[in-house]
VMD Tcl script that draws the C-alpha trace (Angstrom):
set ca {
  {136.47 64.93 91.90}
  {139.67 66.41 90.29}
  {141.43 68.92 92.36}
  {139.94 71.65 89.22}
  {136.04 70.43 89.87}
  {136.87 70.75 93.97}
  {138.31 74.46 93.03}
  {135.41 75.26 91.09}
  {133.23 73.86 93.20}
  {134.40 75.50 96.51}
  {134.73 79.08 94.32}
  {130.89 78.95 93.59}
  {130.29 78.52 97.40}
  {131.81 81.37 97.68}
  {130.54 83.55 95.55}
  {126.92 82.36 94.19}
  {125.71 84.54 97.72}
  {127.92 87.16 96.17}
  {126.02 87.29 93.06}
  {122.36 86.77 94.29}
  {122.61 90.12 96.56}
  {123.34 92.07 93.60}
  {120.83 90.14 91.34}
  {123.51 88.83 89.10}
  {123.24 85.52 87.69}
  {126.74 83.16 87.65}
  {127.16 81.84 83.84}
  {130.88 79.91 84.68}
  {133.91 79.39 86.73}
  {136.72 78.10 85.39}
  {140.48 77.32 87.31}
  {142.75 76.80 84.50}
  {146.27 77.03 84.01}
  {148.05 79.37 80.79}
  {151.57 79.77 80.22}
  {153.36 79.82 83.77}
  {149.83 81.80 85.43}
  {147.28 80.05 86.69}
  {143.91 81.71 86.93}
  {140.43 81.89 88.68}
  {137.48 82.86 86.08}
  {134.22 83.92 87.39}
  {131.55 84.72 84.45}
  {128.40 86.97 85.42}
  {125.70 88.62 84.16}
  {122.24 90.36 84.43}
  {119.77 91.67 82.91}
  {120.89 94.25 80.70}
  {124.32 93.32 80.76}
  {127.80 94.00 83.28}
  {129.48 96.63 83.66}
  {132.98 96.88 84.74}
  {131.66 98.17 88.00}
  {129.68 95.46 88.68}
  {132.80 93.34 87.89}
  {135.12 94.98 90.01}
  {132.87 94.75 92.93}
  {132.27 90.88 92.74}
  {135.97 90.75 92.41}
  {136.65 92.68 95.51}
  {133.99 90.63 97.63}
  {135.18 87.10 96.49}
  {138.56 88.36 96.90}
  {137.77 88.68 100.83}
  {136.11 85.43 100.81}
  {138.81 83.58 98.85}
  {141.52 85.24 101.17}
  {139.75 83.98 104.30}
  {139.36 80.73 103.18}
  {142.48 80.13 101.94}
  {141.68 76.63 99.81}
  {143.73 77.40 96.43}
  {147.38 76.28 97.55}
  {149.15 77.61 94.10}
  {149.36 80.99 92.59}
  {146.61 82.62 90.44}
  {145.05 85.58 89.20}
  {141.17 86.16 89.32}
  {139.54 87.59 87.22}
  {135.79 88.51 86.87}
  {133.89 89.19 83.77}
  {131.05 89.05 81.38}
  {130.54 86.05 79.57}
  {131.12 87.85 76.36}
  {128.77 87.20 72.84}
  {130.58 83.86 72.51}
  {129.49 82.23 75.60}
  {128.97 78.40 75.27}
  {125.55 76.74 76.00}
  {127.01 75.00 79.53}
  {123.63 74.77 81.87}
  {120.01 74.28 81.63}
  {119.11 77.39 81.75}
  {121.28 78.45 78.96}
  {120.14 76.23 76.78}
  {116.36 76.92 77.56}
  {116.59 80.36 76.56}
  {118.34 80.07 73.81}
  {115.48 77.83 72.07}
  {114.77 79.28 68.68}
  {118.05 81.22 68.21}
  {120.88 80.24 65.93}
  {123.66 78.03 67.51}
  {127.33 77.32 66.02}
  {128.21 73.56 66.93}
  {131.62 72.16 67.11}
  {131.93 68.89 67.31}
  {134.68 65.99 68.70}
  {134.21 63.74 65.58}
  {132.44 64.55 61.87}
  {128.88 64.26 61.46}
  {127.78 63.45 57.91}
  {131.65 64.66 57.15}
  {131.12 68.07 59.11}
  {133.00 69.26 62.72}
  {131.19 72.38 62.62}
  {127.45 73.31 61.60}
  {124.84 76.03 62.72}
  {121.17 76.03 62.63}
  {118.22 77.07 65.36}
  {117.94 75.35 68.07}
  {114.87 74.03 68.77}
  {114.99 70.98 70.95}
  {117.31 69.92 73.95}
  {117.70 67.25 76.53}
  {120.22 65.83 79.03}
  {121.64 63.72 75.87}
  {121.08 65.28 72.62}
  {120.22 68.89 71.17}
  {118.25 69.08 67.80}
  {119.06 71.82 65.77}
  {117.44 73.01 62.23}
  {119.69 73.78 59.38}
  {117.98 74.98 56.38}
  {115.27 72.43 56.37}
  {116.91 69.65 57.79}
  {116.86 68.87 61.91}
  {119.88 67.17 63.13}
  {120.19 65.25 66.11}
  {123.30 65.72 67.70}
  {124.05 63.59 71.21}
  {125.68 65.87 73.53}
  {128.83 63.85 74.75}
  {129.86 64.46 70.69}
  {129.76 67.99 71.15}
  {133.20 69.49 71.66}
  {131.66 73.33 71.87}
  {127.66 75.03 71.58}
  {127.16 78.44 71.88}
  {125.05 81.54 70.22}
  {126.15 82.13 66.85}
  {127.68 85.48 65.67}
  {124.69 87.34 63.75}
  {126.63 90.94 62.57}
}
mol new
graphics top color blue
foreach p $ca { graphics top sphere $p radius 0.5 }
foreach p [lrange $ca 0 end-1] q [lrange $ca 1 end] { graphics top cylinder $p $q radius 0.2 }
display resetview
């Protein structure tokens, strides 16, 4: 386990309790390093969306938590917010719910000389996601797909 995944991993200890007293459900973490700032991400959400009071007081809890644990040995900056309309399909349950909804996939390497395509999602497994576009369902294994996630409908 990479010293990200053990971050990650330890951070969702940490907060999942967090989350499942105030019924909120945790969509990602990510530890990743920008510029010269490194930085904590915890994604949440519930029904009816986050607010930025809901945000602030996950934040403040995991803060305590994080401070008396004291496993991150660098510099960072967490942050805690919704997962925003562009989310990507990461777990199970993301992908379950989002059956019959329209999906933008990017992928690693062209398929039938396209990196990108959307279509409706209608099947899913551990390997490969099946979506319909137009007419047509396409197959797609899911180690070839660089990104999923909801499509933009305006």
């Amino acid at each position: 386990m990479s010293k990200r995944e053990e971050i990650e991993k330890k951070t969702e200890d940490l907060v999942q309790p967090i989350l499942d007293t105030g019924g909120y459900e945790l969509v990602d973490i990510e530890y990743v390093k920008e510029g010269a700032n490194r930085y904590l991400r915890i994604y949440a959400d519930k029904e009816g969306g986050i607010s930025i009071d809901d945000c602030v007081a996950i934040s403040r809890s995991l803060e305590a938590k994080l401070d008396e644990e004291d496993f991150i040995e660098d510099a960072y900056i967490l942050e805690v917010s919704s997962p925003g309309l562009g989310r990507p399909l990461k777990k199970e349950k993301d992908f379950a719910r989002s059956i019959g909804k329209n999906v933008e996939v990017k992928l690693y390497q062209p398929m039938d000389g396209e990196k990108e395509m959307q279509g409706e999602l209608i099947r899913y497994s551990a390997d490969d996601v099946t979506i319909l576009t137009g007419d047509q369902e396409k197959t797609i294994a899911r180690n070839d797909i660089a990104l999923i996630r909801l499509a933009f409908e305006f």
